[in-house]
N, C-alpha and C positions, 0 to 999 in steps of 0.2 A: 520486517515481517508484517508490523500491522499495517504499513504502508501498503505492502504486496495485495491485502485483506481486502482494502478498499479498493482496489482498481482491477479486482477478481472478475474477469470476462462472466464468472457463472451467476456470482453477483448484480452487475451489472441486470443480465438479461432477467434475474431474476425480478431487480426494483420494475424495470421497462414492464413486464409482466403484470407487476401488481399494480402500477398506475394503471394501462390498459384494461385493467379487469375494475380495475376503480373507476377509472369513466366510461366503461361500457355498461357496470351497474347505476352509474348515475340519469345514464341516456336512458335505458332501460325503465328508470323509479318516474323518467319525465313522461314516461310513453304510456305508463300506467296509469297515471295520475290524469292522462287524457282521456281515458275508456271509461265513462259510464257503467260502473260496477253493478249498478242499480237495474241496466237494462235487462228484461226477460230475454228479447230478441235476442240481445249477444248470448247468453246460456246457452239456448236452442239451437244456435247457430254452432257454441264448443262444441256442446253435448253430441249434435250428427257429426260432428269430424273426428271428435275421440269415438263413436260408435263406428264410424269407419275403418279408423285406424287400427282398431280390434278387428274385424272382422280378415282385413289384409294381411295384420303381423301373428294377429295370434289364433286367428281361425286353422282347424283342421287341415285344409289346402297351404293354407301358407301362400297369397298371390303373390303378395309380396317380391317372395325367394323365387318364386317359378318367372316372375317376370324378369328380375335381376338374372336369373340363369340364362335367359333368352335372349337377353342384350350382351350377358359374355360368355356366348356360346362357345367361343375360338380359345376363352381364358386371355386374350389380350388386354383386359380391363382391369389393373393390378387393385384398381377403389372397390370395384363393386365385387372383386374377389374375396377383397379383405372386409365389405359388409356381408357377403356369404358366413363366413364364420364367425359374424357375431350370432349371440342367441338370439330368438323371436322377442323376448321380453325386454331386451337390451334396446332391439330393434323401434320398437314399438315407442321407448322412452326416447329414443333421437328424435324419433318423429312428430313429437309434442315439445320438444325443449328448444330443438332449432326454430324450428319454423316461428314458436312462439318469441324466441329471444329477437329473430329478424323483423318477426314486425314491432316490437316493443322499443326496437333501433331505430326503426322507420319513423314512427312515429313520433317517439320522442326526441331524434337527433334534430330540428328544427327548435323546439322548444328549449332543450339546452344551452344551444346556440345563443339563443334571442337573449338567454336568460343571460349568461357570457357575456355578451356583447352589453347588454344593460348596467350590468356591477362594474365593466368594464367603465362605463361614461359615470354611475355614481360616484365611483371613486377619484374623478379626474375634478369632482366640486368640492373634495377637500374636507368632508365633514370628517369630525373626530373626536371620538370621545376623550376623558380626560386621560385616560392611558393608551393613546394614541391608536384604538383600536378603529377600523372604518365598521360604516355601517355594510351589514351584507343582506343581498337582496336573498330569500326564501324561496319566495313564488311570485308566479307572472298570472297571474286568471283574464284570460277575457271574457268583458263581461259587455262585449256590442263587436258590430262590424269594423268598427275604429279606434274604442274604446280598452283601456287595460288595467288591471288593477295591481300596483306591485308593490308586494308585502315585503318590508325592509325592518331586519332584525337592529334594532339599534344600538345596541351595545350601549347604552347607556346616554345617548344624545339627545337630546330634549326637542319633541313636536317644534319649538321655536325656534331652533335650531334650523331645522329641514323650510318652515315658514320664509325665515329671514333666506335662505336660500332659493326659493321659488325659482328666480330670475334664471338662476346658474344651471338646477335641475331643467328648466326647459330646452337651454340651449344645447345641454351634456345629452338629455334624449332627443332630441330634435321633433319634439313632439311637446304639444299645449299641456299645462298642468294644471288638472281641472277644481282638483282639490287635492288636501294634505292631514289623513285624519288620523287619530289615533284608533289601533286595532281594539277587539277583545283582550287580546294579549297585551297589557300596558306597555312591556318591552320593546314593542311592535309596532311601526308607521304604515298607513295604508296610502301610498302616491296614485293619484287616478289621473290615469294618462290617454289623451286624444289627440289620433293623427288629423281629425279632420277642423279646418276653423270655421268659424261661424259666418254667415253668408253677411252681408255688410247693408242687407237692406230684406226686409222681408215682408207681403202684403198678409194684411188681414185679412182678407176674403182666402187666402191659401193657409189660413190656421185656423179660421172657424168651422171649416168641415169637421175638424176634430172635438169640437164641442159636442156632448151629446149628455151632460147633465143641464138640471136648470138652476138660474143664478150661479152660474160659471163665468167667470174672467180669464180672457187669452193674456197667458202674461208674457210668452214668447217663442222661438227658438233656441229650444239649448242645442248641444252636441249630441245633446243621447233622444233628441225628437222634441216635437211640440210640447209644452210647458200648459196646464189649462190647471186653474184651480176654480174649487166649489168657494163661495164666498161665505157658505153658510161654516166652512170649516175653519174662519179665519180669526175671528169673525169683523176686523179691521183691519185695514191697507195702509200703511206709508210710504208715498211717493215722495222723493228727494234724487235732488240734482241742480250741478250747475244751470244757466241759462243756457239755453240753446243745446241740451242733450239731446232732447225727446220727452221732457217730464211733461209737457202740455198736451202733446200728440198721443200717450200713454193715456193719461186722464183721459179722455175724449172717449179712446178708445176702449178702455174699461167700463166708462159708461155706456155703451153700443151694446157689448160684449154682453150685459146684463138684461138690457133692454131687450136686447134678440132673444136670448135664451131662459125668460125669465119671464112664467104666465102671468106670477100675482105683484107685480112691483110699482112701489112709489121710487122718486129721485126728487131730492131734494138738494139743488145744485148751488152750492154759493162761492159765487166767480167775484174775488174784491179787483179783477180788472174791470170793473161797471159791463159784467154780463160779457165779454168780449168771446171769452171762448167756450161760452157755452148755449149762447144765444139759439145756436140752433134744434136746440135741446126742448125752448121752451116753448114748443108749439103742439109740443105732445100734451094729453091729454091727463098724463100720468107722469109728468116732473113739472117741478115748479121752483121758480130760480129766483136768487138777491141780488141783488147788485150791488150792494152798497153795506157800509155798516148798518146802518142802522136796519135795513131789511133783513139784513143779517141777525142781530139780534132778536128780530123778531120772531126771525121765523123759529131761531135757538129757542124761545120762550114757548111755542108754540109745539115741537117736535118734544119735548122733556114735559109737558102736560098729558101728550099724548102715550109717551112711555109709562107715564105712572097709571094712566089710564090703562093702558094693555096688563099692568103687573094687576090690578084690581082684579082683572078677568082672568090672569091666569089664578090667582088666590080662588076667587070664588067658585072655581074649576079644578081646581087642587093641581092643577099640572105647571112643572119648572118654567119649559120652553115652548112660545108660539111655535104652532103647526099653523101655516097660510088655512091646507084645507078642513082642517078640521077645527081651527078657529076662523075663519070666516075672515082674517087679515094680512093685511098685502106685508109683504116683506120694504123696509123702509131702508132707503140707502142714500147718506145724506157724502155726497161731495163736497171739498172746500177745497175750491184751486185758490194759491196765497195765501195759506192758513195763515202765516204767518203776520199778516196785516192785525188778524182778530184776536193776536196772541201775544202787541201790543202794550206796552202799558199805560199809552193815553187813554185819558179818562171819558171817551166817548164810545169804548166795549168794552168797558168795566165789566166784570161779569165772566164774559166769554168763555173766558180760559176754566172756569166754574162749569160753565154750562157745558162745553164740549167733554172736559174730562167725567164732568156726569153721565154724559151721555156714551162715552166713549167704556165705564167701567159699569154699568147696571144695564145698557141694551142690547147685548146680546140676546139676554133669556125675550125681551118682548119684540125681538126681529127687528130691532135695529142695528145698521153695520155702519162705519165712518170710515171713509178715504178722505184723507187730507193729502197736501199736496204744498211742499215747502219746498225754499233753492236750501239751506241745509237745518236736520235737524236738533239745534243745540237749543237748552232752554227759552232763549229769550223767542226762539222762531215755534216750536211747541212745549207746551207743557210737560215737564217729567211726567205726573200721572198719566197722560194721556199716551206717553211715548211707549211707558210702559206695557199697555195695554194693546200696540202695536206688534203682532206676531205677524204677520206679512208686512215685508219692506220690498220694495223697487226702490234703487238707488242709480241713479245714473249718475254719469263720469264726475266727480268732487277733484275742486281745484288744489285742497289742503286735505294732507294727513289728518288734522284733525277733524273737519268734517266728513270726512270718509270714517274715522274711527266712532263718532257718533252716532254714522248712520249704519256702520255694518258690524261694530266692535274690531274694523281691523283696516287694514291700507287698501283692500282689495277695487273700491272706488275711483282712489287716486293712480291706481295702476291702471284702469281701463283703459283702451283705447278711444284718440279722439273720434270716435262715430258715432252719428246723430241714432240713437234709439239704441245702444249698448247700455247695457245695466246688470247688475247683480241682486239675481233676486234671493231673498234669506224669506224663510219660511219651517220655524221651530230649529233643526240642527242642519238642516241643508241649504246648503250655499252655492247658488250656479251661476255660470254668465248667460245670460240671453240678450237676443236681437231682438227686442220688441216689434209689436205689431207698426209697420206705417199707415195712416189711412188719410188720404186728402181730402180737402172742402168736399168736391164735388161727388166724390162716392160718400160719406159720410150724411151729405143732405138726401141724398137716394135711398138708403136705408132707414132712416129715419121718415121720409114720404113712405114707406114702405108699412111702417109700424103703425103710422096716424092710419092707413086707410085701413089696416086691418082691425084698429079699433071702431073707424067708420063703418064697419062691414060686420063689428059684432063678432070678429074671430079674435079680440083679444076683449077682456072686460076684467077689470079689478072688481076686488069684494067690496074697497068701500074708493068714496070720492077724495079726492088730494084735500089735504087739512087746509082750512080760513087761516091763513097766518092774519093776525092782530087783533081776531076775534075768535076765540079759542072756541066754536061751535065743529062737531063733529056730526057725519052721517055716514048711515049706516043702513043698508035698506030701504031709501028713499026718506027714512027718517030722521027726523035734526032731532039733536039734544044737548043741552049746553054738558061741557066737560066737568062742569064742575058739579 
C-alpha cells in the first residue's frame, strides 16, 4: 500500500506541478529583480494600462464582453464562451496577472538560465566546505557591457579558498577573473567576471584624451575603460617589475602624462642609468635631472630643504596643505628610475634611504610626490618606511612568488602574462590588470618639443624657478634668497 502511495499517477502530477510552479516563480523573482522598481516612467506606463483595463472590463459597456461576443458570434469558440461567464471583476484580474506573469517569464527566463549554467561550471571547480556543502551562486549583476558581478554564497569556504582557485574559476566560466572580493555579507564572495581581454598593446596618445584633471597620470587600460589617476590623490607611485616588462616605458610615460596635464609643475628626475632614460626630459625648462649618485644626493639634500621651507609657509599661513594657486608653488614631483642603486648600502649614499623616506613621509602636505622605480620591491631595493608610504603601486610581470607578494601582497604579478606593458595596478583596496600606455623615442621627443615651445611662447610659466641643487638659494618673484 505505501508502495502503491508513492507511484500514485495523481501524486506524481501533483510533485511535476509544484516544481513547475517552483521554477516558474523563480524565472518570475529573476525577471523582477531586472525592472527598475525605482523608475517613474514604468509607474505611468502600469498606471495607463490598469486605467485601461478598467475602463474595458469594468466600465458600464463592458467592451470587453461585447467584443468577445463579436468574435463568437456563431458560439463556435468553446475559450471565449467560457471567458463570457466569468465576471467583469475576475475578468479584469486575468488581465493584469497573465500578461504580467508572461513578461516576468520573458525577462527573466535568460537570466535564470545564465545563472544555471554559471553554478553549473562552479560546481565542476570542486570548492567545498568542510561538510561538503558547495558554494551556490545568489545573483548575477551586470555591471558593464562585458562585465559581471557573481555573488556566491559560501557556505562556509574561505575568500582563500576561491583565491587559490582563480585558475579553475576562469576556465569553469570561460571568461577572465577580474577579481575575488569579499561581499557586505562576510558569508558571501563577490567574483567579477570579463568576457572581454585586454588589447596587447595600447598607445598613449589614445588614452590622453581622457585626461581632463591636472597633475593626472594615464596608468592604462583596464577592462572596465581607461584607468587615469589624480596624483595629488596618491600622493606616491611605486613602479616595479621584472626587466624588459614596460617598467622604463611607464616611467617615461607618467612623466609626459604630468608634464601635459599639469600647469604648475617641477620634475626632479634621477635616472642612476647616467641620465639614459630620461635625457630627453632635460631640456625642459621645468625638470631637472641626476645622473649619478652623487648628483643624486645632492639634489636629495637640496629638495628636503626646500620641503621644510614650504612647511614654514604653510605654518606662518596656518594652513595643512600647499594650494599651487593660492600659495604661489609649483607642485614638485621627484622621479627615481633604479631607486634601487640609492637604496644600497655602500657607503657612497649613505644617507639616501634617510632622505627619500623623509621625503616620501612629511611631503605630501608641502606638494611633494615621489615615483620610484625598482625591478622588485623587497627591503634591500626600497626602504620599509618608504614602501609604506607607497599607496599607488604599478607592478609589472615578477619572475618569483615572492617578489610578486611584496609588491602586490599576493601572486597576482607572477601570474600575469608575458606582455611588454601588463601590469596590476593596486591603489588603496582595488586591484586591476591594465595594459599600460606605449609611447616611442620619436613621438615622446614631439611632445616634449611641444611643452619647451609653449613655455617659449609664455603659454605655460611656473610660479617659481627650478631649485640651485648644491647651492641651496631659492627664487621666487625674480628674487633670490638664501633658504636658510
Amino acid at each position: 500500500m505505501s508502495t502503491k502511495a508513492k507511484t500514485d499517477p495523481l501524486d506524481n502530477l501533483l510533485d511535476v506541478m509544484g516544481k513547475m510552479t517552483s521554477t516558474l516563480g523563480h524565472i518570475c523573482f529573476f525577471g523582477l529583480r531586472r525592472i527598475n522598481l525605482k523608475d517613474l516612467v514604468l509607474w505611468l506606463k502600469l498606471g495607463t494600462a490598469i486605467s485601461c483595463l478598467m475602463i474595458l472590463t469594468l466600465g458600464p459597456e463592458n467592451h470587453l464582453n461585447q467584443a468577445l461576443r463579436f468574435l463568437d458570434s456563431d458560439g463556435s469558440n468553446s475559450v471565449i464562451s467560457l471567458v463570457l461567464k466569468i465576471p467583469a471583476g475576475i475578468q479584469f484580474g486575468l488581465l493584469i496577472v497573465i500578461p504580467l506573469v508572461l513578461s516576468l517569464v520573458v525577462l527573466g527566463l535568460s537570466a535564470f538560465m545564465e545563472q544555471g549554467k554559471l553554478q553549473k561550471a562552479l560546481n565542476k571547480v570542486g570548492l567545498k566546505s568542510a561538510l561538503g556543502k558547495e558554494p551556490e551562486i545568489k545573483r548575477v549583476t551586470k555591471t558593464g557591457d562585458l562585465r559581471k558581478k557573481v555573488t556566491v554564497e559560501t557556505h562556509g569556504i574561505g575568500l582563500g579558498s576561491f583565491e587559490a582557485k582563480r585558475d579553475s574559476l576562469q576556465a569553469a566560466f570561460r571568461m577572465r577573473v577580474e577579481s575575488i572580493e569579499s561581499a557586505n555579507d562576510l558569508g558571501q564572495v563577490e567574483i567579477y567576471l570579463c568576457a572581454k581581454e585586454l588589447p596587447k598593446m595600447v598607445q598613449y596618445a589614445d588614452l590622453y584624451k581622457y585626461v581632463t584633471d591636472p597633475y593626472s597620470i594615464i596608468i592604462g587600460q583596464s577592462s572596465k575603460g581607461p584607468v587615469i589617476q589624480s596624483l595629488l590623490s596618491l600622493p606616491h607611485m611605486l613602479i616595479s617589475g621584472a626587466t624588459g616588462g614596460g617598467k622604463s616605458v611607464f616611467f617615461r610615460s607618467s612623466m609626459l602624462s604630468l608634464l601635459k596635464s599639469s600647469p604648475h609643475i617641477q620634475l626632479y628626475l634621477l635616472d642612476m642609468k647616467r641620465g639614459v632614460e630620461v635625457k630627453e626630459f632635460s631640456e625642459l625648462p621645468n625638470v631637472k635631472t641626476a645622473k649619478n649618485k652623487t648628483e643624486a644626493i645632492s639634489m636629495l639634500d637640496t629638495l628636503l630643504k626646500e620641503m621644510h621651507r614650504r612647511y614654514d609657509i604653510l605654518e606662518n599661513a596656518g594652513e595643512k596643505l600647499v594650494d599651487p594657486v593660492r600659495d604661489n608653488l609649483d607642485i614638485i614631483v621627484i622621479g627615481i628610475d633604479e631607486a634601487a642603486v640609492l637604496f644600497s648600502k655602500s657607503s657612497d649614499v649613505e644617507g639616501a634611504r634617510e632622505k627619500i623616506s623623509e621625503l616620501a613621509r612629511l611631503g605630501r602636505a608641502a606638494g611633494f610626490h615621489i615615483i620610484p622605480a625598482t625591478q622588485k620591491p623587497v627591503k634591500d631595493a626600497i626602504d620599509t618606511d618608504t614602501l609604506d608610504q607607497m599607496n599607488g603601486r604599478m607592478t609589472f610581470r615578477m619572475l618569483s612568488s615572492a617578489a610578486s607578494t611584496a609588491a602586490t601582497g599576493g601572486g597576482a604579478a607572477k601570474k600575469l602574462p608575458a606582455i611588454k606593458g601588463r601590469a596590476i595596478w593596486s591603489h588603496g583596496a582595488d586591484e586591476i590588470e591594465v595594459q599600460t600606455p606605449f609611447i616611442n623615442d620619436k613621438f615622446l621627443k614631439a611632445e616634449l618639443e611641444v611643452i619647451k615651445t609653449e613655455f617659449k611662447q609664455g603659454k605655460r610659466q611656473n610660479f617659481e624657478e627650478l631649485l640651485t641643487v648644491g647651492k641651496p638659494v631659492f627664487k621666487k618673484n625674480n628674487t633670490a634668497f638664501d633658504s636658510k
